[in-house]
C-alpha positions in Angstrom: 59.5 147.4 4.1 59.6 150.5 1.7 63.4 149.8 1.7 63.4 146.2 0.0 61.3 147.2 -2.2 62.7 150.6 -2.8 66.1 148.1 -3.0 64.4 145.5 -5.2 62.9 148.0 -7.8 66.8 149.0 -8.1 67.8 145.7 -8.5 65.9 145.1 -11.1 66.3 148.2 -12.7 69.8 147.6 -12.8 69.8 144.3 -14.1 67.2 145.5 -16.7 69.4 148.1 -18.1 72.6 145.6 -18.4 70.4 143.4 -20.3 69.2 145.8 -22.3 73.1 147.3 -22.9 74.0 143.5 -24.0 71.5 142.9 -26.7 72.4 146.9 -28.0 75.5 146.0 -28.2 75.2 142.7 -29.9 72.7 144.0 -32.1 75.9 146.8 -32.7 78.3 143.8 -33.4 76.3 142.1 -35.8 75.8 145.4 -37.7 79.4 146.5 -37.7 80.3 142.7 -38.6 77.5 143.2 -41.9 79.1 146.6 -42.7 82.8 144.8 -42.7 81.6 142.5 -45.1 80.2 144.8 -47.4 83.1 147.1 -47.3 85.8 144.1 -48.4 82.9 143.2 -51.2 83.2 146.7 -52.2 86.8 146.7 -52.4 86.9 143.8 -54.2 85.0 145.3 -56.6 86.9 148.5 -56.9 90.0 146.8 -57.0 88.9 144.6 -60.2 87.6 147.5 -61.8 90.7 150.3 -61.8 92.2 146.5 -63.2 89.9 146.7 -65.6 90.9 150.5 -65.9 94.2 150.1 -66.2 93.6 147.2 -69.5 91.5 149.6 -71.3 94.0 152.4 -70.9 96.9 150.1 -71.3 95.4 149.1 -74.8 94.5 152.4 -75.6 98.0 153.1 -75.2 99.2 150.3 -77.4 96.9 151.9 -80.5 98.4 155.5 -79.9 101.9 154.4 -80.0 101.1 152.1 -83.0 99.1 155.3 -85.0 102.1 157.4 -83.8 104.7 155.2 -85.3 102.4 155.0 -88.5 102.4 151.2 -87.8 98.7 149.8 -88.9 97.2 145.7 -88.5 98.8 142.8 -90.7 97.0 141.6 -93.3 95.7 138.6 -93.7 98.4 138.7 -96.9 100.9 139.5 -94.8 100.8 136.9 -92.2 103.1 134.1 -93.0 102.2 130.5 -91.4 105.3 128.1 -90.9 104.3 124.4 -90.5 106.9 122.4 -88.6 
C-alpha cells in the first residue's frame, strides 16, 4: 500500500514538474518572441537614423566644398527663367 502511494505521489510529481517546464518555457518563447520584435523595431530605427546621419553630413559637405571654392547662393537676379 505505502508503495502505490509512495508510486502515485511520484507520478504526480513528475507529471507536475513537466507541466510546470511547459508553461516556463512558453512563457520563455513568448518573451524571446517580444524581445525579437523589439530588437528589428530598434534596428529600424537605427538604420533610418545614421540615414538621416549620413544627409546631414552629406549636406554639410556640399556647403564646405561650396565656401571652399568661394562659390556662394544665386540670386534671385541671377536666376534666369526660360519659358518654352
Amino acid at each position: 500500500m505505502k508503495r502505490i502511494i509512495a508510486g502515485s505521489l511520484i507520478l504526480f510529481l513528475v507529471a507536475f514538474v513537466y507541466i510546470f517546464e511547459r508553461s516556463y518555457a512558453k512563457k520563455l518563447d513568448y518573451k524571446v518572441s517580444e524581445l525579437d520584435n523589439r530588437l528589428k523595431k530598434v534596428e529600424r530605427e537605427n538604420n533610418r537614423l545614421k540615414s538621416e546621419i549620413d544627409s546631414i553630413l552629406s549636406i554639410e559637405k556640399m556647403h564646405k566644398i561650396a565656401e571652399e571654392k568661394k562659390l556662394k547662393r544665386a540670386g534671385e537676379k541671377s536666376i534666369v527663367r526660360l519659358n518654352k
